[in-house]
DSSP file (Angstrom, degrees, kcal/mol; ACC not computed):
  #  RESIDUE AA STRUCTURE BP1 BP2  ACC     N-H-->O    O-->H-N    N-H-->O    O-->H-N    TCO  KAPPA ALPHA  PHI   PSI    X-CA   Y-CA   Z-CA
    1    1 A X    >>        0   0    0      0, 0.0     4,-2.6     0, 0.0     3,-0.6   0.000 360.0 360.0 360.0 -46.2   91.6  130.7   47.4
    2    2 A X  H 3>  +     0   0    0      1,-0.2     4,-1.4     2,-0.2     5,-0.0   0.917 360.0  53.5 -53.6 -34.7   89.2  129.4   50.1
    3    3 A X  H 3> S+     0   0    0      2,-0.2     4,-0.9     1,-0.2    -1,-0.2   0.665 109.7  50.9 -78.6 -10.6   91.9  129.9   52.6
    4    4 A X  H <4 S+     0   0    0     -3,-0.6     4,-0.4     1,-0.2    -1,-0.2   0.760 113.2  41.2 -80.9 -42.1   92.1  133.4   51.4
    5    5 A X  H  < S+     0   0    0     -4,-2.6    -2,-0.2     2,-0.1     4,-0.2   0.738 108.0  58.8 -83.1 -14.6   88.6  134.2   51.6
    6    6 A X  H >X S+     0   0    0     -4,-1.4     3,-3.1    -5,-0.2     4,-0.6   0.949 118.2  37.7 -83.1 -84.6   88.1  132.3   55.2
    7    7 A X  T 3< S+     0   0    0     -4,-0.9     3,-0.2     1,-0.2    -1,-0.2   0.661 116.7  50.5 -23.6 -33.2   91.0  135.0   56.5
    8    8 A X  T 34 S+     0   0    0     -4,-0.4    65,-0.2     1,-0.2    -1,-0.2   0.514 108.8  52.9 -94.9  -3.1   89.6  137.7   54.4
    9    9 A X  T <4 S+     0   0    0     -3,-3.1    -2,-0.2    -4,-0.2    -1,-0.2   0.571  81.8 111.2-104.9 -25.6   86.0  137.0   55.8
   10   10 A X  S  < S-     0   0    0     -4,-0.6     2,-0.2    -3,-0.2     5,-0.1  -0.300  72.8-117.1 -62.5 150.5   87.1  137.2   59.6
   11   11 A X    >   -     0   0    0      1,-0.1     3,-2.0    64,-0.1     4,-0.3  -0.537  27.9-110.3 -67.1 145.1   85.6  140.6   61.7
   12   12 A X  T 3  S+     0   0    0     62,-1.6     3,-0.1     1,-0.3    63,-0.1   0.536 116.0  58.9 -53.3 -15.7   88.1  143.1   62.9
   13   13 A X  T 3  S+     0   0    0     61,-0.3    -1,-0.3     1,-0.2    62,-0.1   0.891  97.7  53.8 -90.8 -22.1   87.6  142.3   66.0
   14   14 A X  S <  S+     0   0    0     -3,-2.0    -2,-0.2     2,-0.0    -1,-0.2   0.446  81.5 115.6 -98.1  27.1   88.4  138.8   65.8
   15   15 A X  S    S-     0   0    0     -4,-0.3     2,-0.1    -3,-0.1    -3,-0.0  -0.354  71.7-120.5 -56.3 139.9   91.7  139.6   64.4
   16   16 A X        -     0   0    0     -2,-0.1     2,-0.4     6,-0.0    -1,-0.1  -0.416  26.5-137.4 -81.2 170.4   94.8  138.6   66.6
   17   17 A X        -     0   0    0     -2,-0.1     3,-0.1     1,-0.1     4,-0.0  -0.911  18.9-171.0-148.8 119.2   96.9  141.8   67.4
   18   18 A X    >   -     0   0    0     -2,-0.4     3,-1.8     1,-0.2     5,-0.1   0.018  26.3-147.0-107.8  25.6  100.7  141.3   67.2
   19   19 A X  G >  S+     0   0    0      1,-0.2     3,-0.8     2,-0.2    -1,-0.2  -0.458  83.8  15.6  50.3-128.3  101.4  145.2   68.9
   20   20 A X  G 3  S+     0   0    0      1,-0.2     3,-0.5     2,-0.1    -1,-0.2   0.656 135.5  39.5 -26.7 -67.2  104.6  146.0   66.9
   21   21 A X  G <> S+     0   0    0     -3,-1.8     4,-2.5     1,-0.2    -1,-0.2  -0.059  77.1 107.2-124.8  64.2  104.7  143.8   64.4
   22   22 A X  H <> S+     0   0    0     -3,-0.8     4,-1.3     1,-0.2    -1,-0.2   0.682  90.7  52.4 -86.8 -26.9  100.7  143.8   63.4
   23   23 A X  H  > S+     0   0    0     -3,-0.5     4,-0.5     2,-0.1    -1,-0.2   0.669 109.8  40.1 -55.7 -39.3  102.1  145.7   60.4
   24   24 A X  H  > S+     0   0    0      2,-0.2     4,-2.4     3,-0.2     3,-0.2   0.907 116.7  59.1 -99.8 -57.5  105.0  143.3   59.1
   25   25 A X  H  X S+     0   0    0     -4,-2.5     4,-2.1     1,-0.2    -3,-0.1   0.941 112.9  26.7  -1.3-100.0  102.7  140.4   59.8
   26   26 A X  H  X S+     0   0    0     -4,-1.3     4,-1.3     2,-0.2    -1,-0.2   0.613 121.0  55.1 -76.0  -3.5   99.6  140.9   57.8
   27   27 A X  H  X S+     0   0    0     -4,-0.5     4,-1.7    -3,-0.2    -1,-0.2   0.788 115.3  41.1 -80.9 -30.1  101.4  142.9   55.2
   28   28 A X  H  X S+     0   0    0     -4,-2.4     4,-1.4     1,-0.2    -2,-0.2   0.819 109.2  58.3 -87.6 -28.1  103.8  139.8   54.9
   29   29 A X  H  X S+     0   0    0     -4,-2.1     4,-1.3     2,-0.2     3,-0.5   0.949 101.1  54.2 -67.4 -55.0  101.0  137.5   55.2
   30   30 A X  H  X S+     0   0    0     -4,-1.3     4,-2.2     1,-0.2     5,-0.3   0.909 108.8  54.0 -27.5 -62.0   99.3  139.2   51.8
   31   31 A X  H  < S+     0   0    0     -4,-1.7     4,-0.4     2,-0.2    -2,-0.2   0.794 112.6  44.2 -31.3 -58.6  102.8  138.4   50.2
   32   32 A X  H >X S+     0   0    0     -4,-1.4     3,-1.7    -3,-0.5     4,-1.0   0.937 113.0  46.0  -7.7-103.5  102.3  134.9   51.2
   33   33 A X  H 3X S+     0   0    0     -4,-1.3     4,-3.2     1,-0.4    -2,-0.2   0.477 113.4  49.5 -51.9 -58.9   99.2  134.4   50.3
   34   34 A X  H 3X S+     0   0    0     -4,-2.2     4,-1.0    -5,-0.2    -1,-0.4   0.536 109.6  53.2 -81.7 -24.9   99.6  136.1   47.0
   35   35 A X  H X> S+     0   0    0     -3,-1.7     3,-0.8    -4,-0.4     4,-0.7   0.989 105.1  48.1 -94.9 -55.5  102.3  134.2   46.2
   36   36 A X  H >X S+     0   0    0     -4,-1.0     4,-1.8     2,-0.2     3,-1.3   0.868 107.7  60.6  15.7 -70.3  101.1  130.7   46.8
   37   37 A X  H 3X S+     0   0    0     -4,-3.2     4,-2.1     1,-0.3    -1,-0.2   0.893 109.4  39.1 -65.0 -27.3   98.0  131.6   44.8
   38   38 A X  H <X S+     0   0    0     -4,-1.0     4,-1.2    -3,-0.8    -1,-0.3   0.648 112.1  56.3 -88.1  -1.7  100.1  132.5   41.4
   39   39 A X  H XX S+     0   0    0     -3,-1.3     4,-2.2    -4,-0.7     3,-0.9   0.967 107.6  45.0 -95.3 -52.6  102.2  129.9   41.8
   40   40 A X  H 3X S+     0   0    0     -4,-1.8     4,-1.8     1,-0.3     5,-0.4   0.835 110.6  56.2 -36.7 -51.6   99.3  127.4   42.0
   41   41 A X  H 3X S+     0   0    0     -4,-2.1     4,-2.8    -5,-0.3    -1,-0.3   0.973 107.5  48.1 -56.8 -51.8   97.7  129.0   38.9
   42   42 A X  H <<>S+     0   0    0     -4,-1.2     5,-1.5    -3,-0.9     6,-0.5   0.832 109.3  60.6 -79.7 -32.3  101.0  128.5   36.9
   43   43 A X  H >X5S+     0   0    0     -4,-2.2     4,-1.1     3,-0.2     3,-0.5   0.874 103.9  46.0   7.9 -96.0  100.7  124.9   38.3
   44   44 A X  H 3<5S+     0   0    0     -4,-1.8    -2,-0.2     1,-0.3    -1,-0.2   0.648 104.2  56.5 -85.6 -36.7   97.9  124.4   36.9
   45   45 A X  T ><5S-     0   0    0     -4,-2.8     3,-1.3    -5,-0.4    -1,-0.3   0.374 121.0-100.8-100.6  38.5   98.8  125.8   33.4
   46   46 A X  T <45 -     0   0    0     -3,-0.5    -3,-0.2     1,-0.3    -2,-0.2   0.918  56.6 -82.6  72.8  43.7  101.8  123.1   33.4
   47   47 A X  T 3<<S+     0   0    0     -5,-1.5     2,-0.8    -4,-1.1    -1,-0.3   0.859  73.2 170.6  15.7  66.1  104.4  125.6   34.4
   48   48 A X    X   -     0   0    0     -3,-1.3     3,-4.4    -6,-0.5     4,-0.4  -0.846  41.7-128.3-118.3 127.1  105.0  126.8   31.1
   49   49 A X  G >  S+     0   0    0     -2,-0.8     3,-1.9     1,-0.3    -1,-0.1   0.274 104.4  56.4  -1.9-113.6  107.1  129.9   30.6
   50   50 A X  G >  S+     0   0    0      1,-0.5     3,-0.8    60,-0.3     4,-0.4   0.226 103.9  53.0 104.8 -69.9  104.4  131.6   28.4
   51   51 A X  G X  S+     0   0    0     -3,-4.4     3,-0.6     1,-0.3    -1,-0.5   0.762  78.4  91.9 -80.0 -22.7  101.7  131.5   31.0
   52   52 A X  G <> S+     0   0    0     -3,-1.9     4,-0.5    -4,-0.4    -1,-0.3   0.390  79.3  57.3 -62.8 -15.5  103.3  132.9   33.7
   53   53 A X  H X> S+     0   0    0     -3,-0.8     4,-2.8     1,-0.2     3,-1.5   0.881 109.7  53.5 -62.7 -66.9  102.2  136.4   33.0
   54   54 A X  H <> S+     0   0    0     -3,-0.6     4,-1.6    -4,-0.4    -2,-0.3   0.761 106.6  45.3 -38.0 -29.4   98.7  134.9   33.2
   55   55 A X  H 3> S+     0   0    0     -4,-0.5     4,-0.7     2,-0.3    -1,-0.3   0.596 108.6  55.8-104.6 -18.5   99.0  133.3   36.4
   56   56 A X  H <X S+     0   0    0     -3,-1.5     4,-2.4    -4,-0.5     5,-0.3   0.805 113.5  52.5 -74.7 -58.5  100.7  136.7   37.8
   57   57 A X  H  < S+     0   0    0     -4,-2.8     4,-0.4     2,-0.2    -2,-0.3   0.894 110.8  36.9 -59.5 -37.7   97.2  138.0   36.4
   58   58 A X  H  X S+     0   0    0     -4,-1.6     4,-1.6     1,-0.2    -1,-0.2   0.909 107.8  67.0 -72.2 -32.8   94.6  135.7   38.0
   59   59 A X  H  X S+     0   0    0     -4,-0.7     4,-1.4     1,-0.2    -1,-0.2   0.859 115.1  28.9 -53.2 -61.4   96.9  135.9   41.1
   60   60 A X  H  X S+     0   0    0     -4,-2.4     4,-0.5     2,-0.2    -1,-0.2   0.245 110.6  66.1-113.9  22.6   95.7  140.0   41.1
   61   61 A X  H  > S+     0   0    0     -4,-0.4     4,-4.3    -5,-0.3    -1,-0.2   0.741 110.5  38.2 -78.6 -53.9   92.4  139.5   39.6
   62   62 A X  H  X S+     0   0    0     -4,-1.6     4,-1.5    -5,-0.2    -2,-0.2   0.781 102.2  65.7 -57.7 -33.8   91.7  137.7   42.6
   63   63 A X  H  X S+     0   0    0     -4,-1.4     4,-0.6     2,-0.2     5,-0.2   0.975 108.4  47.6 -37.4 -90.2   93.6  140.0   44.8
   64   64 A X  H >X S+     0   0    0     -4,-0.5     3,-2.0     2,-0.2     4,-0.8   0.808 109.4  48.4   5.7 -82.8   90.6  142.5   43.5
   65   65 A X  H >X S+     0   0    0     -4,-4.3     3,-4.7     1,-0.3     4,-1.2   0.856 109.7  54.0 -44.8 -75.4   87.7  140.4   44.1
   66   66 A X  H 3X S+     0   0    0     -4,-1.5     4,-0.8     1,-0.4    -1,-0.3   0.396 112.0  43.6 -49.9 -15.7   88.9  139.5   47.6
   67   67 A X  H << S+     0   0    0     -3,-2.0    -1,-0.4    -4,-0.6    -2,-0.2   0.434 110.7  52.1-118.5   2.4   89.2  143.1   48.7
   68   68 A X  H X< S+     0   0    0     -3,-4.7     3,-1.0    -4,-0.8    -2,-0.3   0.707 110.4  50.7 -83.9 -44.4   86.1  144.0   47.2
   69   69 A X  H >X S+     0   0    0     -4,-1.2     3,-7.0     1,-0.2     4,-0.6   0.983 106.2  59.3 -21.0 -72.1   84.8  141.2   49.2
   70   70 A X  G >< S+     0   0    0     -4,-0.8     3,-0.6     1,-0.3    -1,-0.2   0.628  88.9  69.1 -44.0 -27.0   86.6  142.6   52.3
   71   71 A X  G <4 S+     0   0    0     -3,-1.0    -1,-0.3     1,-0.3    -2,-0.1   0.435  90.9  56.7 -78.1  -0.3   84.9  145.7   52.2
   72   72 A X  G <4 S+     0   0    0     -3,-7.0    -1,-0.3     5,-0.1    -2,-0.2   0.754  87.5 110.3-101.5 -15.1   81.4  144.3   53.3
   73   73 A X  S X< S-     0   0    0     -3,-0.6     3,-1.1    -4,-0.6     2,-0.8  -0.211  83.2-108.7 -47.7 131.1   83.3  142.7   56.7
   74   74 A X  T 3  S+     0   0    0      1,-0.2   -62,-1.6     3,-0.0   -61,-0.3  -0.433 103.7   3.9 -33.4  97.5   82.4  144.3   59.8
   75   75 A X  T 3  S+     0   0    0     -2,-0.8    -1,-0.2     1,-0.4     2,-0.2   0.168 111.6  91.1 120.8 -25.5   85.4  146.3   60.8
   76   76 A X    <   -     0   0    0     -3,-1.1    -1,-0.4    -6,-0.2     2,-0.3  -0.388  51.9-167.8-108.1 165.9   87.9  145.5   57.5
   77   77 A X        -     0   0    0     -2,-0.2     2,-0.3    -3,-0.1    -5,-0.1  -0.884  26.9 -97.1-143.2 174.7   87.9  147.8   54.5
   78   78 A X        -     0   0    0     -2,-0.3     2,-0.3    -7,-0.1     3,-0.1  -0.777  32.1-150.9-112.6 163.8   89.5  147.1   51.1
   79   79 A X    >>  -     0   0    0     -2,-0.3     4,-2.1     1,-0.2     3,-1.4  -0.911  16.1-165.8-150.7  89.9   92.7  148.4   50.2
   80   80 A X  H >> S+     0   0    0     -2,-0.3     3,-2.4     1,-0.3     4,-0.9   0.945  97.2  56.7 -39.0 -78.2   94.2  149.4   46.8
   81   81 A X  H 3> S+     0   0    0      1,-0.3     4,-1.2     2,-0.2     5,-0.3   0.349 100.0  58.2 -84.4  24.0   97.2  149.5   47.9
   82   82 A X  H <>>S+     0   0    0     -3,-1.4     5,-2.5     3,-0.2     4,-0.8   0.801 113.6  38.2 -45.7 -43.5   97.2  145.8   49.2
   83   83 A X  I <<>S+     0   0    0     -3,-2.4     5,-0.9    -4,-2.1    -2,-0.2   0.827 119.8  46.5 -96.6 -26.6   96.4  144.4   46.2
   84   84 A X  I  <5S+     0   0    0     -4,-0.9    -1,-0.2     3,-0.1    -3,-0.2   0.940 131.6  23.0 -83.7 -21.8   99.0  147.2   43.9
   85   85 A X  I  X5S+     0   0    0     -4,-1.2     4,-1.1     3,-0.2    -3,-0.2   0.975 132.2  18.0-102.0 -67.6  101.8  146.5   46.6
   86   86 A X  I  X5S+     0   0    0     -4,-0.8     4,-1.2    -5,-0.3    -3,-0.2   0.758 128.9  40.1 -72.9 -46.1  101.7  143.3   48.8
   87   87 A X  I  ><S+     0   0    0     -5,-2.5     4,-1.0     2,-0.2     5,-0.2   0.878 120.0  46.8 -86.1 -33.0   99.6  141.0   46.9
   88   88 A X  H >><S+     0   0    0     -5,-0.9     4,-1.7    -6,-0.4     3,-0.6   0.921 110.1  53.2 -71.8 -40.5  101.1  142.2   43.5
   89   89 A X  H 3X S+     0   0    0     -4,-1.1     4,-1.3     1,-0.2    -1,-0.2   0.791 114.8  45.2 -78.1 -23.1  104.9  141.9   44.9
   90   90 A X  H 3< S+     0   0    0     -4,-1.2    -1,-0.2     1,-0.2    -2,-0.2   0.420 110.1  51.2-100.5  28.0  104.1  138.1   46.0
   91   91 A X  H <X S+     0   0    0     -4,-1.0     4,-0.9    -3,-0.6     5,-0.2   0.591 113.6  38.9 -94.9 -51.7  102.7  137.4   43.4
   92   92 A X  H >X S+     0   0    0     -4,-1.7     4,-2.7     2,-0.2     3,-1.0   0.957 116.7  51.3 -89.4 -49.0  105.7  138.7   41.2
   93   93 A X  H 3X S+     0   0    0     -4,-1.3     4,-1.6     1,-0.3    -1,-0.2   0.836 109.2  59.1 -50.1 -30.9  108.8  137.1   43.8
   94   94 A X  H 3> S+     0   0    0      2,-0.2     4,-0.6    -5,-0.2    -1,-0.3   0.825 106.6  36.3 -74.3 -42.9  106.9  134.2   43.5
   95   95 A X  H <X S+     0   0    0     -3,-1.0     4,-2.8    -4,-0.9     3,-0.3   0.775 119.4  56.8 -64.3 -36.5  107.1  133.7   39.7
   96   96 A X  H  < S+     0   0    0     -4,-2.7    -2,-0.2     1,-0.3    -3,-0.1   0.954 105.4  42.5 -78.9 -33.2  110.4  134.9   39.8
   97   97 A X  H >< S+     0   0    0     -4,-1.6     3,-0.5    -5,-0.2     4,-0.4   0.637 117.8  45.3 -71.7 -20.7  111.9  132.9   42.0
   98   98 A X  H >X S+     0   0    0     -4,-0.6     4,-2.1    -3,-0.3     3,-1.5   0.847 108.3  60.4 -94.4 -57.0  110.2  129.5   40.5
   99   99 A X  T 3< S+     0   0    0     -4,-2.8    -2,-0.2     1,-0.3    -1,-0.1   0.074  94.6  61.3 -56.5  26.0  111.0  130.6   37.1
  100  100 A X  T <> S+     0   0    0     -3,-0.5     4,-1.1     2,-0.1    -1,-0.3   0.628 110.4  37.3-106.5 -42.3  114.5  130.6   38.0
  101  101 A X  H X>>S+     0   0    0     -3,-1.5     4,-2.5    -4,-0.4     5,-0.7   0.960 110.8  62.8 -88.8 -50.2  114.4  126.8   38.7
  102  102 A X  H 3<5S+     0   0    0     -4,-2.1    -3,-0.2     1,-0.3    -1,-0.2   0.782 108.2  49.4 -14.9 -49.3  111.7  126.2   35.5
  103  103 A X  H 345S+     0   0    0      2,-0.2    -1,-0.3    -3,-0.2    -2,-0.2   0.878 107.3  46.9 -57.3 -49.4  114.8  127.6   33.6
  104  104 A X  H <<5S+     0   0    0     -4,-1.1     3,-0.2    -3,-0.7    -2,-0.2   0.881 114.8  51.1 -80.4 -44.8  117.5  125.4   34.9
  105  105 A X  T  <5S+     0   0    0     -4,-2.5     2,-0.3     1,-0.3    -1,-0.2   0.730 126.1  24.3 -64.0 -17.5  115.0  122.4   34.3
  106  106 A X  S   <S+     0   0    0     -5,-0.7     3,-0.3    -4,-0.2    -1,-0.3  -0.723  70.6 170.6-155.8 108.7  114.5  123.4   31.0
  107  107 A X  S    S+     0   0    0      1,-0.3     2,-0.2    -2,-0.3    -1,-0.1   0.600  72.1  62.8-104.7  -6.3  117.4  125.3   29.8
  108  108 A X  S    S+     0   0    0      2,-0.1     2,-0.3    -5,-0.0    -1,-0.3  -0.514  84.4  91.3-101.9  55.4  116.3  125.5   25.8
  109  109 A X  S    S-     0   0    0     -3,-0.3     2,-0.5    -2,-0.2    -3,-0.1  -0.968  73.6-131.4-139.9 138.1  112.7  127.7   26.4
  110  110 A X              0   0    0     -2,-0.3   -60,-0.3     1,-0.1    -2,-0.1  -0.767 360.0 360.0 -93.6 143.0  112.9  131.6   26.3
  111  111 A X              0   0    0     -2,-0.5    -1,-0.1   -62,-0.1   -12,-0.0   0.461 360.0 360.0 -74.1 360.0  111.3  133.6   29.0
């Protein structure tokens, strides 16, 4: 989360600029970012099946805050569809893919 707000905190100007693929980048970096954070949340609630809707939610609760944040940076703005698209799809590939090995470790729990 810190490392999400320290990125989310930088000015538009001191943003790097990757010409092409400044787009694929920071869109993919959101994904990242967003995926990391729910997976950590579900971590924390002992990677059980159950919570993982919860942890998909704090994941884009935070998403929220952080782009409400963003909107007081010099230069940045906030972005709805960050948070309904990028942050919310690594957020969800990220559960999904982890609750694929969660299953295979524990093969008697329903999703």
């Amino acid at each position: 989360m810190l490392a999400i707000f320290v990125f989310s905190s930088q000015p538009s100007e001191n943003l790097p600029d990757f010409n092409r693929a400044d787009k694929i980048i920071k869109k993919g970096g959101h994904m990242l970012e967003y995926g990391l954070l729910a997976l950590s949340y579900w971590h924390a609630f002992g990677w059980d099946l159950k919570k993982r809707p919860l942890a998909w939610l704090f994941a884009l609760l935070y998403a929220m805050s952080d782009e409400f944040h963003q909107s007081f940076v010099p230069g940045r703005n906030s972005s709805v569809g960050d948070v309904l698209i990028f942050d919310n799809l690594g957020a969800l590939i990220s559960l999904w893919i982890a609750s694929r090995f969660v299953k295979q470790k524990r093969p008697n729990e329903n999703a």
